[in-house]
C-alpha positions as CSV (number, residue, x, y, z in Angstrom):
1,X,0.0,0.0,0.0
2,X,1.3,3.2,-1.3
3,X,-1.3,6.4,-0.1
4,X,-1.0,10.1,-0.2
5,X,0.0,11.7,3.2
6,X,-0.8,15.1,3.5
7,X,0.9,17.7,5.9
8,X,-1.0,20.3,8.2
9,X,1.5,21.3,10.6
10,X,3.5,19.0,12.4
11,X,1.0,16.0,11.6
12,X,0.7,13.9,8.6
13,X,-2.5,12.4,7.5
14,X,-4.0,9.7,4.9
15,X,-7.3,8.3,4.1
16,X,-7.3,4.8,2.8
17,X,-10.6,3.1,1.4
18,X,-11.0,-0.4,0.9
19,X,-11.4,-1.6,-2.9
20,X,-13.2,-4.8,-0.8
21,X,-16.3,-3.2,0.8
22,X,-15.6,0.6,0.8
23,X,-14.4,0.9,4.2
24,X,-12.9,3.9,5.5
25,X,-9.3,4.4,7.1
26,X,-8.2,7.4,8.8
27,X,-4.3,7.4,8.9
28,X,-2.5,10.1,11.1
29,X,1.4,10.4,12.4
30,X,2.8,12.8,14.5
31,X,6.1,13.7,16.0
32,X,6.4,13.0,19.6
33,X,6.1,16.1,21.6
34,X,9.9,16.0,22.6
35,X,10.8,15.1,18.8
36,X,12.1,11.1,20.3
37,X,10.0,9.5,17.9
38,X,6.7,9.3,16.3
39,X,3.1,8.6,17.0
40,X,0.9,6.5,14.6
41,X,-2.5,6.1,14.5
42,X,-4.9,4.3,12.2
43,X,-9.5,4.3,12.7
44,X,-12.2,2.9,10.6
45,X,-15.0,6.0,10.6
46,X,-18.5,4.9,12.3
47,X,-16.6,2.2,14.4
48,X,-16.2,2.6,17.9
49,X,-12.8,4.6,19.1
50,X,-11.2,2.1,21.3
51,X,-11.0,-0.2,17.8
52,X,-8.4,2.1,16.8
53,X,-5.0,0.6,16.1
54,X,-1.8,2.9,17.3
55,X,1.6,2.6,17.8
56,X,5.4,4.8,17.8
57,X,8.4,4.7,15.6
58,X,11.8,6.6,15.5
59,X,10.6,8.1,12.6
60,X,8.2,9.9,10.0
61,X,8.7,7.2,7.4
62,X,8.7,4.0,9.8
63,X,5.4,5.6,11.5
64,X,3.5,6.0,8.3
65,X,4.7,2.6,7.0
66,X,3.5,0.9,10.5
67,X,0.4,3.0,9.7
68,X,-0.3,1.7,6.8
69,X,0.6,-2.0,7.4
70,X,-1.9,-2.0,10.5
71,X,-4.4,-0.5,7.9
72,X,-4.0,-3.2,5.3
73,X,-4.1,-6.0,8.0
74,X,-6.7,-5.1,9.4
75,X,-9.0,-4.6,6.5
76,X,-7.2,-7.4,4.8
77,X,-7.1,-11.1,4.5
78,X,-4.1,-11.8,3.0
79,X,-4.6,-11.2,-0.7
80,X,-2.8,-7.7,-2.2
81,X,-5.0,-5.3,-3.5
82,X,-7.6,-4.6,-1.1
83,X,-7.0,-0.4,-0.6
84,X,-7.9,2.0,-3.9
85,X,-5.8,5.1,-3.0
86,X,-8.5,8.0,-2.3
């Protein structure tokens, strides 16, 4: 999975929608307030929020990549393909 991150101050965010059943990912990572790492973040929109998967990573690149692996196993089964960028 490949998406477009977008930038809006210090935080970078993606929407990814399943090419499966339309589902909706948020995608958001931010630098840790003391800049030691960064905060990752991935939501489905309607579910409820302690479904939300989140972790940190020493970097912006590692954190969108963890980002967007928890997005693709989650909506996933396995087979490639599953996410149309939006």
């Amino acid at each position: 999975m490949s998406l477009e991150w977008s930038k809006v101050d210090e935080a970078l965010f993606a929407t990814a929608i399943s090419g499966r059943n339309g589902a909706r990912y948020q995608l958001i990572a931010e630098q840790l307030p003391d800049a030691d790492g960064w905060d990752w973040a991935v939501w489905r929109l309607g579910d409820a929020p302690d479904t939300a998967r989140h972790g940190d990573a020493p970097s912006a690149q590692a954190a969108i990549k963890a980002a967007e692996a928890a997005a693709q196993h989650w909506d996933d089964t396995g087979a490639p393909g599953s996410f149309a960028d939006s």
